[in-house]
LOTIDO-166203 format. One record per residue (C-alpha): chain; x, y, z. Coordinates in nm, 4 decimals, padded with zeros to 6 digits. Each point is the difference from the previous one (the first is absolute). Layout:
N
@chain->A&px->X&py->Y&pz->Z
...
% end
This chain:
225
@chain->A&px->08.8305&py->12.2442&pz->11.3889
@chain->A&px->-00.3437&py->-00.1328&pz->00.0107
@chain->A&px->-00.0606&py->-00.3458&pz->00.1249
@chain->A&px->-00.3119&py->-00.2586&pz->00.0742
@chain->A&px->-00.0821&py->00.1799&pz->00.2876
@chain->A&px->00.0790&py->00.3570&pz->-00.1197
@chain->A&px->-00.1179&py->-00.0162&pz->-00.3554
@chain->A&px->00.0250&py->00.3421&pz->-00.1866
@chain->A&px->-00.3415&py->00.1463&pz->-00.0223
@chain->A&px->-00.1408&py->00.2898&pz->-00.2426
@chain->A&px->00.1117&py->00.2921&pz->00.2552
@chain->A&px->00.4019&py->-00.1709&pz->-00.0296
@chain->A&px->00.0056&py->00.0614&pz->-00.3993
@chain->A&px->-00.1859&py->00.3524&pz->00.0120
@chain->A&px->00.2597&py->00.0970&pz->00.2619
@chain->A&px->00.2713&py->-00.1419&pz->-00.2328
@chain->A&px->-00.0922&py->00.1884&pz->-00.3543
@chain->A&px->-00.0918&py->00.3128&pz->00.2045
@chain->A&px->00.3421&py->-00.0162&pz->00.1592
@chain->A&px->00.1872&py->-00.1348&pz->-00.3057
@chain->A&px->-00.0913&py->00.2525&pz->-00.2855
@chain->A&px->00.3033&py->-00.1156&pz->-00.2510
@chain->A&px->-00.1817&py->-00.3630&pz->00.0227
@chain->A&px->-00.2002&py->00.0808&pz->-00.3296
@chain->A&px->00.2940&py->00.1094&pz->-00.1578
@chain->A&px->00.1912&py->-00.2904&pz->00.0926
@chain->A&px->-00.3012&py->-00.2617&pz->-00.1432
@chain->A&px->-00.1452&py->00.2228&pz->-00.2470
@chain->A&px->-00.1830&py->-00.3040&pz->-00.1636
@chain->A&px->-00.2141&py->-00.0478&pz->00.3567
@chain->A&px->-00.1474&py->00.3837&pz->-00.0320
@chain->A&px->-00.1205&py->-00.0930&pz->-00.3450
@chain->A&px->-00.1018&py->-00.3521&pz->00.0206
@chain->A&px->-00.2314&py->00.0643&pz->00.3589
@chain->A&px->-00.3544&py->00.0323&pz->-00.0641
@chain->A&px->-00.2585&py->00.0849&pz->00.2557
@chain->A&px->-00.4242&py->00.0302&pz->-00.0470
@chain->A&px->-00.1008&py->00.2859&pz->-00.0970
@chain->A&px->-00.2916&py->00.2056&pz->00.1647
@chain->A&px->-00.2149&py->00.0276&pz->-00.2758
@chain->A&px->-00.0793&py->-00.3721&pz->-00.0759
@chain->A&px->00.1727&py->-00.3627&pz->00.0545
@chain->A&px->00.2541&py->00.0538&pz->-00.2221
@chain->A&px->00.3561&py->00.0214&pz->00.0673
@chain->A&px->00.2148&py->00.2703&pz->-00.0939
@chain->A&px->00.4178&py->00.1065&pz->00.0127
@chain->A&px->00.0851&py->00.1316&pz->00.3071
@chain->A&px->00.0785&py->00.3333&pz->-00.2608
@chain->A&px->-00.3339&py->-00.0184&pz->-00.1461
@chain->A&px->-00.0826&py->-00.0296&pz->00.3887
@chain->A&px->00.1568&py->00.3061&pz->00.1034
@chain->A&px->-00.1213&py->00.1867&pz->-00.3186
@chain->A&px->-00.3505&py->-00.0346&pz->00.1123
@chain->A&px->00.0548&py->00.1247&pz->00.3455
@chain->A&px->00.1435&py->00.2924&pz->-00.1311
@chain->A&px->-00.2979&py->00.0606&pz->-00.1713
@chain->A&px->-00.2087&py->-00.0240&pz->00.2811
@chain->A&px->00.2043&py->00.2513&pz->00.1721
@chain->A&px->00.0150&py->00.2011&pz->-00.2965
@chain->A&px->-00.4257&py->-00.0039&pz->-00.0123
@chain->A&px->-00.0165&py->00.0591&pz->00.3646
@chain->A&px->00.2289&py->00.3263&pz->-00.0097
@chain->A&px->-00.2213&py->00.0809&pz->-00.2776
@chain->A&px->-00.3072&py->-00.0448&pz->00.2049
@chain->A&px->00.1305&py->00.2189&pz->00.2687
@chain->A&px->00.1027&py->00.2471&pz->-00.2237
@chain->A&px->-00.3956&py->00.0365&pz->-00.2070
@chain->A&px->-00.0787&py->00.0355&pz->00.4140
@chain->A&px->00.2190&py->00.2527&pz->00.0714
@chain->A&px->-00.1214&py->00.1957&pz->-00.3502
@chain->A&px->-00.3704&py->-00.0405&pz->00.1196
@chain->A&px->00.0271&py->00.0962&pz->00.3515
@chain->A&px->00.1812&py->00.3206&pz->-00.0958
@chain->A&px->-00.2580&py->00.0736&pz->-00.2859
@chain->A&px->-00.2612&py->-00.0195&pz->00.2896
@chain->A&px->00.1944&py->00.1908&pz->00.2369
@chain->A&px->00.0322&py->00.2436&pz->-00.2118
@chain->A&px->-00.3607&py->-00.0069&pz->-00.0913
@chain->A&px->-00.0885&py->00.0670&pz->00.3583
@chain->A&px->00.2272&py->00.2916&pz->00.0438
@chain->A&px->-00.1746&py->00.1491&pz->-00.2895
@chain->A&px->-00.3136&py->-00.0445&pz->00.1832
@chain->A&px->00.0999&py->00.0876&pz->00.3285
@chain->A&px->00.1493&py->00.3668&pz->-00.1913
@chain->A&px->-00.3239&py->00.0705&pz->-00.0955
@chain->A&px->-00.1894&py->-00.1008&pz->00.2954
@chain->A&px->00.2665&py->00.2413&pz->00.1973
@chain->A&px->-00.0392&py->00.2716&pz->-00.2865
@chain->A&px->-00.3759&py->00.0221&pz->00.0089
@chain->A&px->00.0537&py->00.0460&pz->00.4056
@chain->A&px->00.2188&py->00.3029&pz->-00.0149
@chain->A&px->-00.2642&py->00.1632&pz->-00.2461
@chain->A&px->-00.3327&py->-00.0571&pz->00.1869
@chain->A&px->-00.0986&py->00.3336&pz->00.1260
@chain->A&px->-00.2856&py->-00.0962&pz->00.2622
@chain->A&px->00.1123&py->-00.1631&pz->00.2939
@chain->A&px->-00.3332&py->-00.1216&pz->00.0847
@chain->A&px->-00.0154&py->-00.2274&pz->-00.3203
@chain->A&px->00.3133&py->-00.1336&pz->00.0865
@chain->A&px->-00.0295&py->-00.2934&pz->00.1907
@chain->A&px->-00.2624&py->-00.1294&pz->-00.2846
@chain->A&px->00.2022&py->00.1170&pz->-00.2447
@chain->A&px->00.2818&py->-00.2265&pz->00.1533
@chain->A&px->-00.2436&py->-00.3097&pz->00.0131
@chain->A&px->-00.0803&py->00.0594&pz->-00.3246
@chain->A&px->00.3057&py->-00.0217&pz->-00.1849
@chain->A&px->00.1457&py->-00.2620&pz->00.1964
@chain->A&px->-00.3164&py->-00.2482&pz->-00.1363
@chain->A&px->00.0318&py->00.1216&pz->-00.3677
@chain->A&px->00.4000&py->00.0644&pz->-00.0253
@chain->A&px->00.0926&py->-00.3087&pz->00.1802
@chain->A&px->-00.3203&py->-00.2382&pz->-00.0544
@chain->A&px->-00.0983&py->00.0002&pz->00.3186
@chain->A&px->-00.3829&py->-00.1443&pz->00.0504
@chain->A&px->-00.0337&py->00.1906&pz->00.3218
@chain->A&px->00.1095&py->00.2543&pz->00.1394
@chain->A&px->-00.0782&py->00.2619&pz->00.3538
@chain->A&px->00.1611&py->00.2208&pz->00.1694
@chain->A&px->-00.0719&py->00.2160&pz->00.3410
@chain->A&px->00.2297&py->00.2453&pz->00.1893
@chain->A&px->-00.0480&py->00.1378&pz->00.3605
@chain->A&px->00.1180&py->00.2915&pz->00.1880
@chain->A&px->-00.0769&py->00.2525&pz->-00.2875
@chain->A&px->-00.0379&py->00.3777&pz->00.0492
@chain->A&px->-00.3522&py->00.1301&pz->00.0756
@chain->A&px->-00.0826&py->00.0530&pz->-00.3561
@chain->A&px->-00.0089&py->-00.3649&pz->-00.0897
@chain->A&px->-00.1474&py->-00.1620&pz->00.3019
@chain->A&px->-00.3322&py->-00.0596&pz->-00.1413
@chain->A&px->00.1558&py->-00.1761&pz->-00.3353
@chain->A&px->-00.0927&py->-00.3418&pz->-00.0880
@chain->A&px->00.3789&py->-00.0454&pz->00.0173
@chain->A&px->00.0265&py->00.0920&pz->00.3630
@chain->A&px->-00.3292&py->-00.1691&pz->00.1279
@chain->A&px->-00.0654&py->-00.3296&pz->00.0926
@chain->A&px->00.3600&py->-00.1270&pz->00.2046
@chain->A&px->-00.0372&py->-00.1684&pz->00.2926
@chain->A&px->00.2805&py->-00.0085&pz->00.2622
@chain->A&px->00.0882&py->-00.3687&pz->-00.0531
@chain->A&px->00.0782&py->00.0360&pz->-00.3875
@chain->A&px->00.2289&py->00.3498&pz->00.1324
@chain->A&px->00.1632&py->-00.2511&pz->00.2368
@chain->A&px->00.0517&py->-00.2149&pz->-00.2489
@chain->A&px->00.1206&py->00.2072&pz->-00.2445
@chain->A&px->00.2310&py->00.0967&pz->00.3220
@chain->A&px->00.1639&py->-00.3579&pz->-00.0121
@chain->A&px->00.0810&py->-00.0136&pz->-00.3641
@chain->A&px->00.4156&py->00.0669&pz->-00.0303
@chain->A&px->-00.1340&py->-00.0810&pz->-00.4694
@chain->A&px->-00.2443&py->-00.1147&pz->-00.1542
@chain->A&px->-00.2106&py->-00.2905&pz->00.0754
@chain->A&px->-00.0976&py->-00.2251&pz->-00.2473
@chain->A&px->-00.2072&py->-00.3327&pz->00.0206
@chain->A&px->-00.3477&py->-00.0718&pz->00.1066
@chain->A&px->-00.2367&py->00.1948&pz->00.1757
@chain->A&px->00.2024&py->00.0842&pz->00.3310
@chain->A&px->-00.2969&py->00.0415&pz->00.2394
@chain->A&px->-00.0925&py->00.3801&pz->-00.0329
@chain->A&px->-00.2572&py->00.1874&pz->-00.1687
@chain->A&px->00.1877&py->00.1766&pz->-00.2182
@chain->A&px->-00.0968&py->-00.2596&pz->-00.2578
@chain->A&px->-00.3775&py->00.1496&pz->00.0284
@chain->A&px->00.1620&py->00.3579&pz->-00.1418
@chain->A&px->-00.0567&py->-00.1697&pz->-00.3286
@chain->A&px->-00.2993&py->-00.0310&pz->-00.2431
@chain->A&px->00.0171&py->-00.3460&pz->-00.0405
@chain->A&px->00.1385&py->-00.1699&pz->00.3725
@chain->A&px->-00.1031&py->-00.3607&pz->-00.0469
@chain->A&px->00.2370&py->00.0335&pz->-00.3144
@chain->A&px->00.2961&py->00.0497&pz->00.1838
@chain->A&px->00.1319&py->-00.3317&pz->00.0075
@chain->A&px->00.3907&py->00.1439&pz->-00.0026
@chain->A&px->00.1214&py->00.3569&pz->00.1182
@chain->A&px->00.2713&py->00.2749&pz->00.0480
@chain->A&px->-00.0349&py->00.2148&pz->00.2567
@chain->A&px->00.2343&py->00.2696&pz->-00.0229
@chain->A&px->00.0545&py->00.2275&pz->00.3227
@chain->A&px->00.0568&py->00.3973&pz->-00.1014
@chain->A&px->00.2613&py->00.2142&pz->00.2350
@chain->A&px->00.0798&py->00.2946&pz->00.0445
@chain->A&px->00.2822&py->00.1251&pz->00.1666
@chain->A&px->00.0379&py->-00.4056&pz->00.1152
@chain->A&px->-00.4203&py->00.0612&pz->00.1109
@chain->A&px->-00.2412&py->-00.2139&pz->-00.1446
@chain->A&px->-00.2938&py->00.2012&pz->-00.1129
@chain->A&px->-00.2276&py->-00.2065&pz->-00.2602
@chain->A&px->00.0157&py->-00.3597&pz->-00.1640
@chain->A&px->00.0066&py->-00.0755&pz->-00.3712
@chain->A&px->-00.2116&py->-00.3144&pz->-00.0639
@chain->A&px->00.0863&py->-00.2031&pz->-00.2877
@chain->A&px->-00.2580&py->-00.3311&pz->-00.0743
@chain->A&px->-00.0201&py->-00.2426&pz->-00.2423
@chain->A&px->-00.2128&py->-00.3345&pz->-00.0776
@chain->A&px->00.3648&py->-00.2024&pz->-00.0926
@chain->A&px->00.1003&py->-00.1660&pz->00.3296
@chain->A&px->00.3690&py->00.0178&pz->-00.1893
@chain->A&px->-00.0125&py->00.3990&pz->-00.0627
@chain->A&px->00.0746&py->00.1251&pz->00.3357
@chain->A&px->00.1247&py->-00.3229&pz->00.1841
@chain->A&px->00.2649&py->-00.0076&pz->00.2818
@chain->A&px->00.3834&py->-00.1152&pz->-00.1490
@chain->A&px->-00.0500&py->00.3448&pz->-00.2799
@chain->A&px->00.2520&py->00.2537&pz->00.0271
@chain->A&px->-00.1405&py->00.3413&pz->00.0987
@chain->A&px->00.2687&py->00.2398&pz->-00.1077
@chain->A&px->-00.2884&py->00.1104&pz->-00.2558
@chain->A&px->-00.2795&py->00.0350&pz->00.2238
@chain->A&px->00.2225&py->00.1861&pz->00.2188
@chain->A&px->00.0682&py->00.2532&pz->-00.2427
@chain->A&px->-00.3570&py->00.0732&pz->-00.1151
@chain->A&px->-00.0339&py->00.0444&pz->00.3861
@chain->A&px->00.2759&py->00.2667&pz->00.0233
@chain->A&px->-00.1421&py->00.1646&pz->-00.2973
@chain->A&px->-00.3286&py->-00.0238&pz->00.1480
@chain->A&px->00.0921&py->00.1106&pz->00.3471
@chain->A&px->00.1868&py->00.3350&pz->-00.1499
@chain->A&px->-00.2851&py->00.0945&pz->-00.1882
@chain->A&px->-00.2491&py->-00.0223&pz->00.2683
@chain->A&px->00.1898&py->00.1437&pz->00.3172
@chain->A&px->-00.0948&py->00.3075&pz->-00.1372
@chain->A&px->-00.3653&py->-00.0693&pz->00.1976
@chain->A&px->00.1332&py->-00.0452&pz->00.2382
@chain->A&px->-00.0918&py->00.2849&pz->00.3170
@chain->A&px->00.3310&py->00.2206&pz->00.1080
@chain->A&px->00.1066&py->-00.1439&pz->00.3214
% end
């Protein structure tokens, strides 16, 4: 019972209907005679006509999600295609001393990437003096070191942004390490102008595949322990 002091509020007669689901069916009249404003304008509409609409809206949402879902898979699929024939034209190069460029290459054309280096150390003798193999200091190698994936976001602080033609360009990057048996031995650089391309919060469960792919490929420079 409600009383001056107590008076029932808005919370009291949600509580009630939620709790009381046979009260429509009791005072059928009140379901069709209630009229609240609808969303789209000032005008006031059945609470079915109410209802209706929402249903609607949920109706165009799911569809939203769904035209998502349809797109995202038609790109992912569209990468795997890529990625195939990125992998393909790896296992079919036949001199290991174009590889590495061969590697930079296709990354910037099959994936759209403006810029692109790479450089691996530790090679066997016959590969020392390769542009690949020349020109790592010690502090990018300990970074490399430190890197458990890929690093993406702005430049980091080492000059492995200066592997690339165009280093004031770099305004985002990906720097993915290459291992072998759980060794790093080289860096794949990946640049672009968009501070968005390469930023922090993206998922790298790509870039660390084009690393593994990358990293199998070249260990084969590497010298014989």
């Amino acid at each position: 019972m409600s009383s001056p002091m107590n008076p029932i509020t808005e919370d009291d007669i949600a509580n009630y209907l939620i709790n009381t689901p046979d009260f429509f069916e009791r005072h059928a009249e009140v379901l069709s005679s209630v009229q609240v404003r609808s969303p789209h304008g000032q005008r006031a509409v059945s609470l079915q006509e109410r209802q209706a609409e929402m249903l609607r809206e949920k109706i165009k949402n799911l569809e939203g999600r769904i035209m998502d879902m349809i797109r995202h898979s038609g790109e992912n699929a569209l990468i795997a295609d890529k990625l195939q024939r990125w992998a393909t034209g790896l296992l079919r190069a036949q001199t290991l001393t174009d590889l590495p460029q061969r590697i930079a290459d296709d990354v910037r054309d099959q994936f759209m990437v403006p810029q692109v280096a790479i450089k691996v150390w530790g090679v066997s003798a016959d590969h020392l003096k390769a542009d690949f193999a020349t020109g790592v200091s010690e502090e990018v190698k300990a970074f490399a070191d430190t890197l458990q994936q890929p690093f993406c976001g702005a430049q980091p602080g080492t000059d492995a942004v200066n592997w690339l033609p165009q280093p004031a360009a770099a305004v985002s990057l990906a720097l993915l390490p290459l291992r072998s048996n759980q060794k790093v031995f080289g860096l794949l650089v990946l640049a672009s102008p968009d501070s968005q391309r390469f930023h922090s919060g993206i998922g790298t469960d790509f870039l660390e595949r084009l690393a593994d792919l990358a990293s199998a490929a070249l260990s084969r420079l590497q010298a014989q322990a």
